[in-house]
TORKOL-4160 file (C-alpha; in steps of 0.2 Angstrom, whole numbers, padded with zeros to 4 digits, m for minus):
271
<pt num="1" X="0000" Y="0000" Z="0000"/>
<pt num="2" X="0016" Y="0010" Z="0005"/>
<pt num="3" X="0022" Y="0008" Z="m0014"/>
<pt num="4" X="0003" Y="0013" Z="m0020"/>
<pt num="5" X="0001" Y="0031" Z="m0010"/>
<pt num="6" X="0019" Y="0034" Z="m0017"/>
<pt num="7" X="0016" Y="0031" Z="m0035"/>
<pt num="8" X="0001" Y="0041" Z="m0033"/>
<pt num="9" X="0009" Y="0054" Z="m0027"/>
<pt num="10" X="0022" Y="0054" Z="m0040"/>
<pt num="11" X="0009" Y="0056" Z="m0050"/>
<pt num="12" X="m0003" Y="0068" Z="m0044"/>
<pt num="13" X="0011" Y="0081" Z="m0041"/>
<pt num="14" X="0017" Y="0078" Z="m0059"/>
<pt num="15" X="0000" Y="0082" Z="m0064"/>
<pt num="16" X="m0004" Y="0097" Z="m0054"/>
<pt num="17" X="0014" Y="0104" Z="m0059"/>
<pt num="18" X="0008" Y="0106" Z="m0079"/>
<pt num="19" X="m0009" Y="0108" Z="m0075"/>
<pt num="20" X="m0002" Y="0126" Z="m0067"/>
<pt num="21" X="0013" Y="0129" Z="m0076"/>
<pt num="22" X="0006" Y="0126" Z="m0095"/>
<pt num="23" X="m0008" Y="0139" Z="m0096"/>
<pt num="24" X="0003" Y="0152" Z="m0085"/>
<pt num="25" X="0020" Y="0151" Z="m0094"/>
<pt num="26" X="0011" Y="0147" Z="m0111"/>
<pt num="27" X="0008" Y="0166" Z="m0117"/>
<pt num="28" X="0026" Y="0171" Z="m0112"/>
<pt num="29" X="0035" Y="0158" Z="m0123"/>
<pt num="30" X="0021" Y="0159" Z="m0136"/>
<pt num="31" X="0005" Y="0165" Z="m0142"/>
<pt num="32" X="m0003" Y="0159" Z="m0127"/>
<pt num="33" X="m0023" Y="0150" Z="m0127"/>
<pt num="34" X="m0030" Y="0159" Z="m0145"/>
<pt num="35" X="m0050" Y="0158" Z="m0137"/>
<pt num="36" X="m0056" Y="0174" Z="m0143"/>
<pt num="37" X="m0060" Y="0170" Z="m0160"/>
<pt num="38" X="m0072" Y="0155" Z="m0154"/>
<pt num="39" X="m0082" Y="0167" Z="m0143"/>
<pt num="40" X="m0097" Y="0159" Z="m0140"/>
<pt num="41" X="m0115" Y="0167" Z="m0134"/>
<pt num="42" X="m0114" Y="0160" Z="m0118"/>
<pt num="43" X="m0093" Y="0165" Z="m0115"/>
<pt num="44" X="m0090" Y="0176" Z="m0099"/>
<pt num="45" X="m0084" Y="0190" Z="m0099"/>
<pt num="46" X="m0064" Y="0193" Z="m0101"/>
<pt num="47" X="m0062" Y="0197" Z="m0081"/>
<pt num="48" X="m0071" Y="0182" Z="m0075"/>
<pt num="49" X="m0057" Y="0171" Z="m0080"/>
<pt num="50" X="m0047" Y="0179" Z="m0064"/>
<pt num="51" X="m0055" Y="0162" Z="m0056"/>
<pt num="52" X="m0041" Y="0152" Z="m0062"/>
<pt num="53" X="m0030" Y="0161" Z="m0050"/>
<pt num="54" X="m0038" Y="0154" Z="m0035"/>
<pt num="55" X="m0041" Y="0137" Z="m0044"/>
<pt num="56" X="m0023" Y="0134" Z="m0045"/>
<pt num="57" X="m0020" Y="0140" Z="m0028"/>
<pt num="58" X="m0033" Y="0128" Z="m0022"/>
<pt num="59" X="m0027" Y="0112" Z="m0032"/>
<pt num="60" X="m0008" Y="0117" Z="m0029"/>
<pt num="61" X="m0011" Y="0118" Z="m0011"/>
<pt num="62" X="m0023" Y="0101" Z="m0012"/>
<pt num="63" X="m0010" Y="0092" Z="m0019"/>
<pt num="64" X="0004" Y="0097" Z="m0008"/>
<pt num="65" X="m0009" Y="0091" Z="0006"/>
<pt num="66" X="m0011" Y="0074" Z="m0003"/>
<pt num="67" X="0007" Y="0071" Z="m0006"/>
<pt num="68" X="0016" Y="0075" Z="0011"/>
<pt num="69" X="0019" Y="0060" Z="0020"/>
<pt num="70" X="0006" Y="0065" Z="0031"/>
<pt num="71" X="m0008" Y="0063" Z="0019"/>
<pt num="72" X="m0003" Y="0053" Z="0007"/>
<pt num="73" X="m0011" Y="0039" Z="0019"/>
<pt num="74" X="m0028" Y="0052" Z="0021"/>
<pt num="75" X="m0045" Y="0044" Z="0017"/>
<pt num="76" X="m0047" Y="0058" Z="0004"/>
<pt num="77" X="m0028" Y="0057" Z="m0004"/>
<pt num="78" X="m0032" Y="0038" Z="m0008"/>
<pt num="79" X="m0050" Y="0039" Z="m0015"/>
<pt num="80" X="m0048" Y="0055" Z="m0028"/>
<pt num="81" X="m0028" Y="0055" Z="m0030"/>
<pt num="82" X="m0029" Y="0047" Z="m0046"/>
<pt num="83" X="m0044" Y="0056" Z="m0053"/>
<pt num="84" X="m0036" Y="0072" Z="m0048"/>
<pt num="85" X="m0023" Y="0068" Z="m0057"/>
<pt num="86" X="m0034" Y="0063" Z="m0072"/>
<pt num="87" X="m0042" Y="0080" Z="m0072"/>
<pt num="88" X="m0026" Y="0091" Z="m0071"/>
<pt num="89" X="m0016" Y="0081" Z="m0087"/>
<pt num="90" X="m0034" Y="0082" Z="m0095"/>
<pt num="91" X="m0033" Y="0102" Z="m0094"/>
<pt num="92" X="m0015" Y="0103" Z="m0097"/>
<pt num="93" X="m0021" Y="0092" Z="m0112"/>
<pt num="94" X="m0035" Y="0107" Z="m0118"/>
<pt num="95" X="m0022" Y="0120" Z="m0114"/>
<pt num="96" X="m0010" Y="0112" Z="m0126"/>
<pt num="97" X="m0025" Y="0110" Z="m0139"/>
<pt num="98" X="m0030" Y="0130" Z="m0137"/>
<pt num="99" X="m0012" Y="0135" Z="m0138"/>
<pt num="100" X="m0007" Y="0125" Z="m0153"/>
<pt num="101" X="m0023" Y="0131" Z="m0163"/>
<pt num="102" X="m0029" Y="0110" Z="m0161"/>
<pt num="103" X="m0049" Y="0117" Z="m0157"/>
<pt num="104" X="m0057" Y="0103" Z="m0164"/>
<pt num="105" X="m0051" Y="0094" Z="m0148"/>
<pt num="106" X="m0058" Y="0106" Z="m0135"/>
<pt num="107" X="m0074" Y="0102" Z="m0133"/>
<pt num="108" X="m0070" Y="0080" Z="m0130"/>
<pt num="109" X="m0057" Y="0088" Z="m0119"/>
<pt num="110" X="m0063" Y="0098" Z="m0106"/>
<pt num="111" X="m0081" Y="0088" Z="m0102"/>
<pt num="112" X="m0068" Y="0073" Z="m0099"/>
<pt num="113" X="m0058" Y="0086" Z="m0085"/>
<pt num="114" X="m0074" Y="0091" Z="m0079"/>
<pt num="115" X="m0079" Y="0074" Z="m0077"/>
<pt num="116" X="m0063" Y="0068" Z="m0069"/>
<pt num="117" X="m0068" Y="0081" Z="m0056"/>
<pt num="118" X="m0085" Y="0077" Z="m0052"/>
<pt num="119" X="m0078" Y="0057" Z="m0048"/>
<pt num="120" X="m0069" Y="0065" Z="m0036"/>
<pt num="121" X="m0081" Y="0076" Z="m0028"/>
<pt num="122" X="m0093" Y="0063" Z="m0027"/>
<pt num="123" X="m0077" Y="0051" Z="m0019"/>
<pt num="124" X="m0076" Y="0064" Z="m0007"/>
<pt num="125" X="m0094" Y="0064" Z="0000"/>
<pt num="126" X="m0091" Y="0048" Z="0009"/>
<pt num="127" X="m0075" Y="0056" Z="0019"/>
<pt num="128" X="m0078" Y="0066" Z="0035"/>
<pt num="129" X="m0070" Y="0082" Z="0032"/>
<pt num="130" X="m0058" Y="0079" Z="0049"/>
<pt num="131" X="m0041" Y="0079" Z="0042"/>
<pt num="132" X="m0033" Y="0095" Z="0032"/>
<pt num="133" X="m0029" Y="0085" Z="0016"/>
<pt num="134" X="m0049" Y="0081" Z="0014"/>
<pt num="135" X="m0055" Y="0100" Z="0017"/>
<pt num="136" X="m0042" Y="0107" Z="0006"/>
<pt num="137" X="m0045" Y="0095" Z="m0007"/>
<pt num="138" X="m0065" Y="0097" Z="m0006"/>
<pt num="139" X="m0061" Y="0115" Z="m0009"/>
<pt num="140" X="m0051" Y="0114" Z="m0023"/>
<pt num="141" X="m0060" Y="0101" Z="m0031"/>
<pt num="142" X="m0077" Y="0110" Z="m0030"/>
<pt num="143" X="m0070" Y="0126" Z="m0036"/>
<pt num="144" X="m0065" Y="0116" Z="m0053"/>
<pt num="145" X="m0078" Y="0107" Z="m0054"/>
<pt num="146" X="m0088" Y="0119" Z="m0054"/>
<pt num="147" X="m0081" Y="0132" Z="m0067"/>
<pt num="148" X="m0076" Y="0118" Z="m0078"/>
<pt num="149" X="m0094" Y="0110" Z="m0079"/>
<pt num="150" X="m0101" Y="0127" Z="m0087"/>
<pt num="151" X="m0085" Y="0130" Z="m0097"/>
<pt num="152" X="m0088" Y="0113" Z="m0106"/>
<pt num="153" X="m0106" Y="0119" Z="m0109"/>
<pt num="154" X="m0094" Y="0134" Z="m0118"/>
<pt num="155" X="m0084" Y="0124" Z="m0126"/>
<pt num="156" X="m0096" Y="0114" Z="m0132"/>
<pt num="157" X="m0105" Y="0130" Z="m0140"/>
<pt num="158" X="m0086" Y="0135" Z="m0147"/>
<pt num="159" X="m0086" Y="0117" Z="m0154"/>
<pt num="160" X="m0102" Y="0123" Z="m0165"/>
<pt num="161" X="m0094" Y="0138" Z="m0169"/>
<pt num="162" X="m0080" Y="0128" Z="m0176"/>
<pt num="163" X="m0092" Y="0117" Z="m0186"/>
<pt num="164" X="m0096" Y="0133" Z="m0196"/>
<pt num="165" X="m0113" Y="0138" Z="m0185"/>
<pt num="166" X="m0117" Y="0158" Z="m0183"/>
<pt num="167" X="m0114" Y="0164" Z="m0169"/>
<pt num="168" X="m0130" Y="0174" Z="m0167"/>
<pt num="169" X="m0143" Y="0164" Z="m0177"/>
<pt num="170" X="m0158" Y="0162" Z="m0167"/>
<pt num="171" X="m0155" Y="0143" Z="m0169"/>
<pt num="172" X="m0137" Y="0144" Z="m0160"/>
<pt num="173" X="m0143" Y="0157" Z="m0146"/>
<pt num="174" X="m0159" Y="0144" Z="m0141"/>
<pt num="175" X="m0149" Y="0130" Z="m0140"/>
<pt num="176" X="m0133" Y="0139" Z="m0130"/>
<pt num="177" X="m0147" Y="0146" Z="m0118"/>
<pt num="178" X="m0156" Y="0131" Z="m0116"/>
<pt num="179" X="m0137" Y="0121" Z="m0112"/>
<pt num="180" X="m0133" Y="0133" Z="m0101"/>
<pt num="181" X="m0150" Y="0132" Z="m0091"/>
<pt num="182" X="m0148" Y="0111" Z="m0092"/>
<pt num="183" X="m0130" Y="0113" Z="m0085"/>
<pt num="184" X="m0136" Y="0125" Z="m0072"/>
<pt num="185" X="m0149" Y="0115" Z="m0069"/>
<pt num="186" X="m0137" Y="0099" Z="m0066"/>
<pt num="187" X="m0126" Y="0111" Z="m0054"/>
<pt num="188" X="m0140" Y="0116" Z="m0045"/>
<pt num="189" X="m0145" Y="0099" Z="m0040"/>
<pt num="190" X="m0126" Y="0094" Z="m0035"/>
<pt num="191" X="m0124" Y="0108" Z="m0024"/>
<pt num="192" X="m0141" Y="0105" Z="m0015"/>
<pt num="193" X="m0134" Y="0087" Z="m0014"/>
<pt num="194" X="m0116" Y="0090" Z="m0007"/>
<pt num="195" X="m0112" Y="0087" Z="0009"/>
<pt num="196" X="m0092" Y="0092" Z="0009"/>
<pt num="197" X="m0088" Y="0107" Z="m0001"/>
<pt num="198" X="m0104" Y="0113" Z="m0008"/>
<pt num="199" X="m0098" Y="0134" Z="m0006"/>
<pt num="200" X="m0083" Y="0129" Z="m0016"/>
<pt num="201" X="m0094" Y="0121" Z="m0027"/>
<pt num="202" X="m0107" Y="0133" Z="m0032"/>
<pt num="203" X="m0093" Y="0147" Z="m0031"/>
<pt num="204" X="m0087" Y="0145" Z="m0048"/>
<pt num="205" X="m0104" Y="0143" Z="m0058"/>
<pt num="206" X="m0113" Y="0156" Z="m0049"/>
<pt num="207" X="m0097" Y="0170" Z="m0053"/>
<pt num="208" X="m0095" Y="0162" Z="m0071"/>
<pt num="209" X="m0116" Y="0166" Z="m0074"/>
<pt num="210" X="m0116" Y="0180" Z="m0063"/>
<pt num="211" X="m0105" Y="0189" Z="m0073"/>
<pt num="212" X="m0111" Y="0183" Z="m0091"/>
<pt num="213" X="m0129" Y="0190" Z="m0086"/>
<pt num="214" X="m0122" Y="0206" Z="m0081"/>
<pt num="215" X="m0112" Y="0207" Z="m0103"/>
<pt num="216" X="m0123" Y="0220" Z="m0110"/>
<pt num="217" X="m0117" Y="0212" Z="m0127"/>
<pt num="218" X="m0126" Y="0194" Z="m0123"/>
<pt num="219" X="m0143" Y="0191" Z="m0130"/>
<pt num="220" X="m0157" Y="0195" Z="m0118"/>
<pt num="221" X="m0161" Y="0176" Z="m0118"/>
<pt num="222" X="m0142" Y="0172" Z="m0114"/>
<pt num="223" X="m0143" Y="0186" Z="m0099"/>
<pt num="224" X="m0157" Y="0180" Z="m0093"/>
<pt num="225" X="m0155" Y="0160" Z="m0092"/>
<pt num="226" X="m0138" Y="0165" Z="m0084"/>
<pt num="227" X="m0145" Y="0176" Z="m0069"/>
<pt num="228" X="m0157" Y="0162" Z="m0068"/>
<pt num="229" X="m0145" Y="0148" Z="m0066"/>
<pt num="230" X="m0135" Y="0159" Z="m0054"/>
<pt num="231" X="m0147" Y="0162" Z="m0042"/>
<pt num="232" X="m0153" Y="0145" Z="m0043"/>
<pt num="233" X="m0138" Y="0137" Z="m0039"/>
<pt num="234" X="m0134" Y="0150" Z="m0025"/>
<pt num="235" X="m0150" Y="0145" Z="m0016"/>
<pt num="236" X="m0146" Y="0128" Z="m0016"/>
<pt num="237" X="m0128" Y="0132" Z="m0009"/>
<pt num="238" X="m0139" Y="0141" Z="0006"/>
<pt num="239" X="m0148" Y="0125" Z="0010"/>
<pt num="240" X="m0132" Y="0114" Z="0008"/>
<pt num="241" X="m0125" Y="0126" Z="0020"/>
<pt num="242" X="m0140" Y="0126" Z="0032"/>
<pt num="243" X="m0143" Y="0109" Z="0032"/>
<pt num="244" X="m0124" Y="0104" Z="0035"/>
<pt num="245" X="m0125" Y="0117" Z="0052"/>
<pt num="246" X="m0143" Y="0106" Z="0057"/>
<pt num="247" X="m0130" Y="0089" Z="0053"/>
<pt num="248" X="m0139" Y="0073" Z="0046"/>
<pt num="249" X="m0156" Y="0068" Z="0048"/>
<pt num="250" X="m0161" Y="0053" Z="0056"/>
<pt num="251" X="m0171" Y="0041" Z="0048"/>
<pt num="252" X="m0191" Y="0043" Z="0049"/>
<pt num="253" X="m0190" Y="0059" Z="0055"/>
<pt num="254" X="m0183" Y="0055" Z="0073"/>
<pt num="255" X="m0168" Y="0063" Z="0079"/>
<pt num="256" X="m0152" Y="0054" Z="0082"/>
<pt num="257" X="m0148" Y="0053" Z="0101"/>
<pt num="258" X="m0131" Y="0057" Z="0106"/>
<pt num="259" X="m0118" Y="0044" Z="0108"/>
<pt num="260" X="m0105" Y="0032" Z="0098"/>
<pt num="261" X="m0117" Y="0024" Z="0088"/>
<pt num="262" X="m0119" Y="0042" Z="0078"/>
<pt num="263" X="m0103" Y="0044" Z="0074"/>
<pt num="264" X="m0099" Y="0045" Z="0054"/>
<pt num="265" X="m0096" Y="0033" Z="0045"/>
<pt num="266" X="m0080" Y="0032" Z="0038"/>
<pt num="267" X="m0075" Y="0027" Z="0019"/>
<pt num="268" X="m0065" Y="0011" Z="0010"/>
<pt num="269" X="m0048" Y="0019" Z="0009"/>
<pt num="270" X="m0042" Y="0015" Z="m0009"/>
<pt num="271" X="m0024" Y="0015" Z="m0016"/>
């Protein structure tokens, strides 16, 4: 097991290390990510990619967390090493493909990250958020999640594009507004359902719609979908938050009584 956590952790810093370093050091040894020609309906706006500055400062930090000797044994570190380190090389993959003009592989690219990092989240549900390698890693991991998620619905859009679609046909913004409402709606019902790192997770969403609804130059349909997605996933984020400060339910309406039996159940660690 010993040999296990240590290749995984090999492994997961590798990862992380590209998955920061490709994107930042890309534009100052070449042209950088070439995005803006794809802009889509539903991009956000220029300022709203400032995101990725915490997102690398939470997965760098996650990963330093998980590979310490300390936590390379965590309950977290063993179940979402290896799909962590799926979802970095997976965006360092899209990176790559955005700065070598390789488009066409964007949009295959980015919902594989995205659901790289949703394995994880969902691995990490079944962890009690005790040790510091399982918060730092639930934070980190909701905050991509969650951007990634819509910027597939993006890419996805940019793929059409690509394909030779108008940007502004009527049949290209109704079916960019209604992704954009399915995704929202998909985020909305996660959020609501996460018990370990639901803020982190609606944070990136609600900023990514929040700001898109608030482009003048969006169509009204685009605006409006987006505001409606953000306040819909931030309410579910309230009642995540209110009923993780309430604590689980008992079955059949009874409340637990206090005692050992009550304790969380702990997770299959897995190498």
């Amino acid at each position: 097991m010993a040999d296990h956590d240590l290749i995984r952790s090999v492994a997961l810093g590798s990862a992380c290390t590209a998955f920061v370093t490709v994107p930042t050091l890309g534009p100052l040894v070449g042209g950088g990510e070439q995005t803006a020609r794809y802009d889509t309906v539903i991009t956000p706006p220029d300022y709203a990619f400032v995101i990725w500055a915490p997102i690398f400062a939470g997965c760098a930090a996650a990963t330093v967390a998980q590979v310490r000797p300390a936590g390379r044994t965590a309950a977290s570190s063993r179940r979402t090493g290896w799909l962590l380190a799926g979802a970095f090389a997976t965006n360092t993959a899209w990176s790559v493909a955005a700065q070598t003009d390789r488009f066409a592989l964007t949009p295959a690219l980015l919902p594989v990250a995205t659901a790289f990092a949703a394995g994880a989240h969902s691995r990490l549900q079944g962890v009690p958020p005790t040790e510091p390698a399982t918060r730092v890693t639930a934070a980190a991991t909701g905050l991509l999640l969650g951007w990634t998620a819509v910027a597939s619905a993006v890419n996805v859009a940019a793929g059409a594009l690509l394909l030779g679609a108008r940007k502004t046909s009527s049949r290209t913004v109704t079916a960019s507004t209604v992704g954009l409402l399915g995704v929202s709606a998909a985020l909305a019902g996660a959020v609501a359902r996460t018990r370990t790192g639901a803020l982190p997770l609606a944070a990136g969403p609600v900023w990514a719609l929040a700001t898109t609804a608030a482009t003048r130059d969006r169509p009204g349909p685009v605006r409006a979908a987006a505001a409606v997605g953000a306040l819909a996933i931030a309410a579910a984020a309230r009642r995540s938050a209110r009923g993780s400060r309430r604590g689980p339910a008992a079955p059949h309406g009874r409340r637990p009584s206090p005692g050992p039996s009550h304790r969380p159940r702990g997770a299959t660690d897995r190498g």
